[in-house]
ZANU-309006 format. One record per residue (C-alpha): residue number from 0; x, y, z. Coordinates in nm, 3 decimals. Layout:
BEGIN
seq east north up
NUM X Y Z;
...
% end
This chain:
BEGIN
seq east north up
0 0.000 0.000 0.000;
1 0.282 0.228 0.070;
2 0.394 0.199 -0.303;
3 0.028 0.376 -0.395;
4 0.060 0.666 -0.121;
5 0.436 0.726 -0.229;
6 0.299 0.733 -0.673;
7 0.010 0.971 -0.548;
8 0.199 1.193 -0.303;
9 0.503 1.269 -0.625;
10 0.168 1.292 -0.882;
11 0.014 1.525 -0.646;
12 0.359 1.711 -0.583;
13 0.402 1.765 -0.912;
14 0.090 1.952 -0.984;
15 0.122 2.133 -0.728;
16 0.436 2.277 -0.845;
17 0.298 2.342 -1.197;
18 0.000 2.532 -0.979;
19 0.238 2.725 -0.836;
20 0.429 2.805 -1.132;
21 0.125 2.914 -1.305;
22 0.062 3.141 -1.028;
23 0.368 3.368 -1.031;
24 0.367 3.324 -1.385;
25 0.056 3.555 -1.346;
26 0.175 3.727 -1.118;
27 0.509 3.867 -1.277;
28 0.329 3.893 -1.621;
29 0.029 4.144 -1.452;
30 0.327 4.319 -1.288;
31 0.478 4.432 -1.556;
32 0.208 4.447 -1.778;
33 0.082 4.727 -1.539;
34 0.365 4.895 -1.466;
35 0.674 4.851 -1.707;
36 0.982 4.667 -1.462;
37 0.745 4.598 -1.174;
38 0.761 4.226 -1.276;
39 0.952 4.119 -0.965;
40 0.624 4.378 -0.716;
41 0.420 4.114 -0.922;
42 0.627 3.802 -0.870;
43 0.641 3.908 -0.525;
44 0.271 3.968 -0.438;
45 0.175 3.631 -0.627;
46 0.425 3.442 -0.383;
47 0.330 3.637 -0.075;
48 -0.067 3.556 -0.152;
49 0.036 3.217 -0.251;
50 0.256 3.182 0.107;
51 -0.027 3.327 0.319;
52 -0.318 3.131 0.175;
53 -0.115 2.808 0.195;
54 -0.057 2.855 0.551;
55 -0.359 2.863 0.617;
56 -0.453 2.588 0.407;
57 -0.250 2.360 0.610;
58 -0.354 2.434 0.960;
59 -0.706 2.607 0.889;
60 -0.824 2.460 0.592;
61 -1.026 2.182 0.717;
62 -1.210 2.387 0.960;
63 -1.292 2.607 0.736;
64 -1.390 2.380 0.512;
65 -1.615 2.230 0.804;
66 -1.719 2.522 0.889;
67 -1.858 2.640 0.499;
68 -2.014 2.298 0.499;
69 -2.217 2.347 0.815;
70 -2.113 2.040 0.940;
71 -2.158 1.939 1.355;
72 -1.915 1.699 1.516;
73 -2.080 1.404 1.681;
74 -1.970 1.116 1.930;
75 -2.033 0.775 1.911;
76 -2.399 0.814 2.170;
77 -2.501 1.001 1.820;
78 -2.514 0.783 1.614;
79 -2.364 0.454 1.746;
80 -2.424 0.267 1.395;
81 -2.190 0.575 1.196;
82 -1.919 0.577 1.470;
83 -1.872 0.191 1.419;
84 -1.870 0.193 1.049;
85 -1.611 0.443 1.087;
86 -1.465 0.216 1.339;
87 -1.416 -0.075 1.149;
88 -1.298 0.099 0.808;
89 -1.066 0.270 1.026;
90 -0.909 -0.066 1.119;
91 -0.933 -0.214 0.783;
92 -0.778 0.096 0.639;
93 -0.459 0.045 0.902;
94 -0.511 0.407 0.981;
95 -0.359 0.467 1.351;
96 -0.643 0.706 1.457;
97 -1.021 0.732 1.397;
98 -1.077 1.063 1.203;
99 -1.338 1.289 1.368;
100 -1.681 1.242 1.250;
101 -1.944 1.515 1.129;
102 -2.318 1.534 0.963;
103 -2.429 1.779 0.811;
104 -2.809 1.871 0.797;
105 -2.885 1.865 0.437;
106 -3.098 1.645 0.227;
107 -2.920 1.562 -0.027;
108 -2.679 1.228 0.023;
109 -2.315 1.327 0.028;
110 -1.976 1.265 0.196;
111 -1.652 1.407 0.196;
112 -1.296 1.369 0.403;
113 -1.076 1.680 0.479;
114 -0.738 1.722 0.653;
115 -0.331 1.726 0.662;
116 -0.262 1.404 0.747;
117 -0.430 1.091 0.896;
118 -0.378 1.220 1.268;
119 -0.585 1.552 1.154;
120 -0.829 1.408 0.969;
121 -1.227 1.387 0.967;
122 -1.491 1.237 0.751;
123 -1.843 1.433 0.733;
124 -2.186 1.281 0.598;
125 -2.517 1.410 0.528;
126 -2.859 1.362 0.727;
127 -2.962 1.293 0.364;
128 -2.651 0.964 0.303;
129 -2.756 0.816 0.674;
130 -3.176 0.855 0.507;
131 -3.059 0.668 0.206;
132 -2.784 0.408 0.224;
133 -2.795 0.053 0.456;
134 -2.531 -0.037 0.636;
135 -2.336 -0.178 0.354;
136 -2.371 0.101 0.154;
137 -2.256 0.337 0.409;
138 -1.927 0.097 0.455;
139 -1.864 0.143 0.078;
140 -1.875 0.501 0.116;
141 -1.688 0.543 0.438;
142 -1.428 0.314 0.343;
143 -1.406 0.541 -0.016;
144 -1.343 0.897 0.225;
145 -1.062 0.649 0.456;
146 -0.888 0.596 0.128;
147 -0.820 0.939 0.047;
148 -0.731 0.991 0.379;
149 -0.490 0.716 0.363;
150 -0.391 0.783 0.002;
151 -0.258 1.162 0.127;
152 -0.457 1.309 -0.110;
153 -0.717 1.500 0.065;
154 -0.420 1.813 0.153;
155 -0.312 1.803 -0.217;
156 -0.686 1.905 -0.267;
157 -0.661 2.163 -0.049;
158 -0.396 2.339 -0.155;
159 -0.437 2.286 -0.496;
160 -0.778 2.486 -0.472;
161 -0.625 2.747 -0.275;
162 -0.355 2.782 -0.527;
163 -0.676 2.800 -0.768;
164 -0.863 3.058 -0.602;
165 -0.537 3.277 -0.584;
166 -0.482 3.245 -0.955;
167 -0.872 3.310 -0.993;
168 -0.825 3.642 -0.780;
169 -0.482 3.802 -0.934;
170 -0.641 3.741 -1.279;
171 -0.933 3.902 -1.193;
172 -0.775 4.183 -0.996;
173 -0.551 4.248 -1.233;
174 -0.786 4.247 -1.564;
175 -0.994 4.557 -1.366;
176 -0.713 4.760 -1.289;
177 -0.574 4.651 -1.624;
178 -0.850 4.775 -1.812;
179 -1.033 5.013 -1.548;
180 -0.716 5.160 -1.392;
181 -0.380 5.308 -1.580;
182 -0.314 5.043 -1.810;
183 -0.503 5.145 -2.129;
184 -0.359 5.461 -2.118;
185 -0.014 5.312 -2.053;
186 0.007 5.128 -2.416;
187 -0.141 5.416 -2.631;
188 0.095 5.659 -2.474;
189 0.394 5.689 -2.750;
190 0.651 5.615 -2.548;
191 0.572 5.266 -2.553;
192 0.790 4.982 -2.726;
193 0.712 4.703 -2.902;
194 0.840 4.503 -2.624;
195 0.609 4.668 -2.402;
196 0.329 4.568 -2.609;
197 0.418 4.256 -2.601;
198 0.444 4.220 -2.215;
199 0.062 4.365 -2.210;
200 -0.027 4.068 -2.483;
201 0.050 3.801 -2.288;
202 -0.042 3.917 -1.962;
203 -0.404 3.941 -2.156;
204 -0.340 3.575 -2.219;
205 -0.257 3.463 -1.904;
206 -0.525 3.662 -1.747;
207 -0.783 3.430 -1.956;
208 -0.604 3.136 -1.976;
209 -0.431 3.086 -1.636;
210 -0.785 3.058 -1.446;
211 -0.928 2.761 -1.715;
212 -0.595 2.570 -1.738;
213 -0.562 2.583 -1.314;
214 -0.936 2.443 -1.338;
215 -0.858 2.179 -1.551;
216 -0.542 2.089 -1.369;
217 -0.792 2.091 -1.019;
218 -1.056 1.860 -1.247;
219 -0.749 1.611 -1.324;
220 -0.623 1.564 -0.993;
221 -0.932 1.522 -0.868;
222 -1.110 1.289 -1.116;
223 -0.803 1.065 -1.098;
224 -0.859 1.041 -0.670;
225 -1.216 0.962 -0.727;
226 -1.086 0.582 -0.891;
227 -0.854 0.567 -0.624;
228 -1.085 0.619 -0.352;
229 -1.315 0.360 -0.508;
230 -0.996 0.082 -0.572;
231 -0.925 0.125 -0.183;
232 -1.290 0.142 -0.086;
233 -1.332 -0.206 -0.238;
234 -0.992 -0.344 -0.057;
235 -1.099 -0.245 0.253;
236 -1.451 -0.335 0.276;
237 -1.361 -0.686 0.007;
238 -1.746 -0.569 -0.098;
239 -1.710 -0.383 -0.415;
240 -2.076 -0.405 -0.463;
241 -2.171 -0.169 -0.120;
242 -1.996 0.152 -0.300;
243 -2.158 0.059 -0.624;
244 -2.476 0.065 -0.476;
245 -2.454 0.402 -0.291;
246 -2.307 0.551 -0.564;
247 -2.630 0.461 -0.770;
248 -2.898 0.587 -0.489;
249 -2.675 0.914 -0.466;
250 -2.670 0.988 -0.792;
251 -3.074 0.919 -0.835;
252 -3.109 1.214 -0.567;
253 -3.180 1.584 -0.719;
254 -3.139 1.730 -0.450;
255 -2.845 1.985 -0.437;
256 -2.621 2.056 -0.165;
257 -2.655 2.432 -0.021;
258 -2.329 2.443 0.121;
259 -2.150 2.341 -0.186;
260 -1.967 2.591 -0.428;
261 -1.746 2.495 -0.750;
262 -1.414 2.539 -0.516;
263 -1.506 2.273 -0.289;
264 -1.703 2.053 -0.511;
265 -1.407 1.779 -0.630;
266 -1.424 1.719 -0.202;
267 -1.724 1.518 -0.229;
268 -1.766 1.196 -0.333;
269 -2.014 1.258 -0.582;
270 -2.068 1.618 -0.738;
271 -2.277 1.805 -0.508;
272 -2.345 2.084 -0.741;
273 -2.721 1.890 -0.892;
274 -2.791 1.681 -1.192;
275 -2.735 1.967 -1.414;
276 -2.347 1.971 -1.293;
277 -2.353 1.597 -1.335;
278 -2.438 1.606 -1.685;
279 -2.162 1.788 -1.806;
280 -1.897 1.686 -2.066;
281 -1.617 1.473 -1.842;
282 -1.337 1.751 -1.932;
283 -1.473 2.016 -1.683;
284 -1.657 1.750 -1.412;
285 -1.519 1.752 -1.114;
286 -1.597 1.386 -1.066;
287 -1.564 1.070 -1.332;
288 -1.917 0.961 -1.443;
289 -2.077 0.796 -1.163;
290 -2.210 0.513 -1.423;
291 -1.847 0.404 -1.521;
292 -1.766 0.407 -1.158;
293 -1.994 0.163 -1.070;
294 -1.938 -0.018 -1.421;
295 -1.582 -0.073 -1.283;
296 -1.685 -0.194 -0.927;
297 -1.906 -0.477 -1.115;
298 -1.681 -0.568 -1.311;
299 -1.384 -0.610 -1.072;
300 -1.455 -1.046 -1.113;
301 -1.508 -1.158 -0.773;
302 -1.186 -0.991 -0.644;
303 -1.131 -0.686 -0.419;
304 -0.783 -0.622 -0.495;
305 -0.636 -0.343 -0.675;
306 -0.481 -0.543 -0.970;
307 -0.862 -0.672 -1.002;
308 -0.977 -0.305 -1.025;
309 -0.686 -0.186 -1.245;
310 -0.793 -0.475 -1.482;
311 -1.168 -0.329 -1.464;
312 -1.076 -0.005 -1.541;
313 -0.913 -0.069 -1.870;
314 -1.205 -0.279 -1.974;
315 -1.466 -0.047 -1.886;
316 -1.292 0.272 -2.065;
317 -1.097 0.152 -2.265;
318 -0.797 0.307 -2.235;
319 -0.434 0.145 -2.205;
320 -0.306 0.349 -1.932;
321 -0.471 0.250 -1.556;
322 -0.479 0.440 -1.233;
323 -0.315 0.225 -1.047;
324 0.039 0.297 -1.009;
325 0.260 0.029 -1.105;
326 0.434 -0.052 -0.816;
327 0.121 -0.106 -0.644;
328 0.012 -0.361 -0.836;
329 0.344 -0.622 -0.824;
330 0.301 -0.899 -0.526;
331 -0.033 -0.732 -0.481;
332 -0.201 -0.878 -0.193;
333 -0.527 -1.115 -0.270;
334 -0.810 -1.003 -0.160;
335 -1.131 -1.185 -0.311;
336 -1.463 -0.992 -0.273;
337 -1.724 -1.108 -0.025;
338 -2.085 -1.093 0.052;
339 -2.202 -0.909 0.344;
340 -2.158 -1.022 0.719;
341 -2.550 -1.013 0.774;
342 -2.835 -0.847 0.576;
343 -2.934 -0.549 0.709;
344 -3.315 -0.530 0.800;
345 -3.322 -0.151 0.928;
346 -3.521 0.049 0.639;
347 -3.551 0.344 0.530;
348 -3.809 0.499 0.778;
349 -3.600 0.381 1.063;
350 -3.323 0.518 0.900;
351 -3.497 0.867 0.881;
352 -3.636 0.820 1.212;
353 -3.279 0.781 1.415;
354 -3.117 1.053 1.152;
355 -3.431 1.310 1.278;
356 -3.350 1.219 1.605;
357 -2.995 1.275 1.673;
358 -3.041 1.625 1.474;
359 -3.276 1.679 1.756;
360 -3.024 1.623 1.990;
361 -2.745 1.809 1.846;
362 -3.010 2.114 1.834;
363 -3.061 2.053 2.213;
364 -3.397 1.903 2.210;
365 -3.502 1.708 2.487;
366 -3.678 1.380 2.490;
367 -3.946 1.343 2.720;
368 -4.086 0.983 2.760;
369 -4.481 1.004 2.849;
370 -4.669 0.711 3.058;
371 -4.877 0.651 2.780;
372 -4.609 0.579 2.525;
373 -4.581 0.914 2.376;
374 -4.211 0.994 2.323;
375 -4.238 1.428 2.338;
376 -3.922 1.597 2.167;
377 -3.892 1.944 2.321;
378 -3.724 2.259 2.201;
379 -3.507 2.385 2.478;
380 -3.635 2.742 2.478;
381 -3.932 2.528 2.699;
382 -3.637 2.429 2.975;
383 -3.775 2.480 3.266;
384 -4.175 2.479 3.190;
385 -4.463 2.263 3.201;
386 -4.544 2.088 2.881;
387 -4.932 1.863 2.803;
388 -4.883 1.560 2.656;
389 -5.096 1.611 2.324;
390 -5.231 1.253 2.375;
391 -5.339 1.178 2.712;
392 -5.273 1.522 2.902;
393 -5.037 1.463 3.156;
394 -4.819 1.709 3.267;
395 -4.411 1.649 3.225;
396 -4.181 1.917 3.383;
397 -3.894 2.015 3.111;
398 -3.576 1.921 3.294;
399 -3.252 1.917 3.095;
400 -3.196 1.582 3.195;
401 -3.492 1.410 3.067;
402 -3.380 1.204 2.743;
% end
């Protein structure tokens, strides 16, 4: 497995360097594009905005991230069957430290795993994923978030997008004070050279191509993670079909995810963006199409391994080249699919039922069991008060410890 983390860690690297390139590349062309020799101010800003947002990046950037997404830590009393999914794919993963968990109150099913390394790392589900997927299904896609955690992928992704966003912003600032500001007049004065003219030329360029060729860069690295995620989510749960499954009842869902935005989309394990985003052409998705995906994890042969789902791959697409890195795939461990340890019986209105409640509890509510089988759930602005069972009238006093 270490052969896999070492391929993706130098693939990773190396975009990141041709991100960063690309960003001072901007940087020094808008510098002296506005001002003739201030190509070293712009070279300068670019790295100090590149420094500063990295930084933060690597010891912010997954709270924030948490933080846009809404997302609420819970502990294992939450939701007892989540913790112990996360539990066991922990384990199965060989990760040294269960990541911290999160849900996030939105309907639409969706996951996604953020942090620097494995012992700063958290996974964070929807209401709307715990509503929809069994048990199995859930392992599939809890086992797919582990596996970019233990991949080291998931702080590539950050930084990447910050590098992103910073190209995004110095192209943009600089096209308005390009074209708003002193630069017009600058190239019609005279005194200007050819060479000057030049400068201005392809500072236009970059300022329209930098932003699309950092996207598509951000789309590479992050459709080529997705068919990781999924190769590892089948080795450690040896049950391919549970992330084929949930991948099919997520993408059958129309509803969107609030919280999401076109920076943090590749985060999720499906595109969170709607079926409209879904449905565009593969070269600007953030995500492969969710059809091959599961195409591949059917047609892995009875095995869980990655050679099996390397050898998938190239059937199902077609294409020569795999995503598994060589190295990863000598001696390659067997690992031949199985079928699940039990069925799982809970459906989905149980599954909706114990979702609503531990939202209730995160929110505070209390839970107020009445004689006559009535289970109340109780805002806490009524701490405190006297509340009538709606059914047979008695009277409960609101105590913070009744649950």
């Amino acid at each position: 497995m270490w052969e896999l983390v070492r391929a993706n860690q130098r693939r990773a690297a190396t975009l990141v360097v041709v991100m960063a390139a690309l960003l001072f590349m901007v940087g020094y062309a808008l510098g002296e594009a506005l001002a003739p020799g201030a190509g070293l101010g712009g070279l300068f800003v670019a790295f100090v905005v590149w420094v500063v947002l990295t930084l933060v990046s690597y010891f912010q950037g997954d709270s924030i991230f948490l933080a846009l997404s809404g997302a609420r830590r819970i502990e294992k009393k939450d939701n007892p069957q989540l913790y112990n999914v996360v539990e066991e794919m922990t384990i199965a993963a060989g990760l040294a430290r269960i990541p911290d968990i999160y849900v996030m109150d939105d309907a639409a099913p969706n996951a996604f795993a953020t942090g620097r390394d494995p012992q700063h790392a958290a996974v964070a589900v929807t209401a709307g994923l715990l509503e929809t997927l069994n048990r199995d299904e859930l392992q599939g896609v809890i086992a797919h978030e582990l596996g970019h955690v233990k991949n080291r992928d998931v702080l590539y992704m950050m930084m990447v997008g910050i590098m992103m966003g910073a190209i995004v912003l110095l192209a943009d600032v600089g096209a308005r004070v390009f074209f708003y500001g002193g630069g017009r007049r600058r190239t019609s004065t005279r005194s200007e050279g050819q060479g000057q003219l030049v400068i201005v030329l392809v500072a236009l360029v970059l300022m329209i191509l930098a932003p699309i060729l950092a996207q598509l860069i951000y789309l590479a690295l992050s459709r080529r993670r997705e068919y990781l995620a999924d190769a590892s989510s089948a080795l450690f749960t040896r049950y391919p079909e549970g992330l084929a499954s949930a991948l099919e009842k997520i993408s059958h869902s129309t509803a969107t995810l609030a919280s999401a935005t076109r920076a943090t989309a590749p985060m999720y394990i499906v595109n969170p963006l709607g079926a409209t985003a879904r449905g565009l052409a593969d070269l600007t998705s953030t995500h492969p199409p969710i059809s091959e995906r599961v195409r591949i994890l059917r047609s892995m042969g009875g095995g869980a391994a990655f050679r099996n789902y390397e050898q998938a791959f190239r059937t199902v697409t077609g294409r020569s080249g795999g995503v598994i890195p060589p190295s990863a795939l000598l001696g390659g461990e067997h690992a031949p699919a199985t079928e699940p340890a039990a069925p799982d019986t809970s459906g989905r209105l149980e599954r909706v039922r114990q979702t609503t409640d531990m939202l209730w509890r995160l929110n505070q509510y209390v839970f107020v069991a009445c004689p006559c089988g009535t289970r109340l759930k109780v805002p806490p602005a009524y701490l405190g008060r006297d509340i009538a069972c709606p059914h047979c009238g008695s009277v409960h006093r609101i105590q913070p410890s009744a649950a």
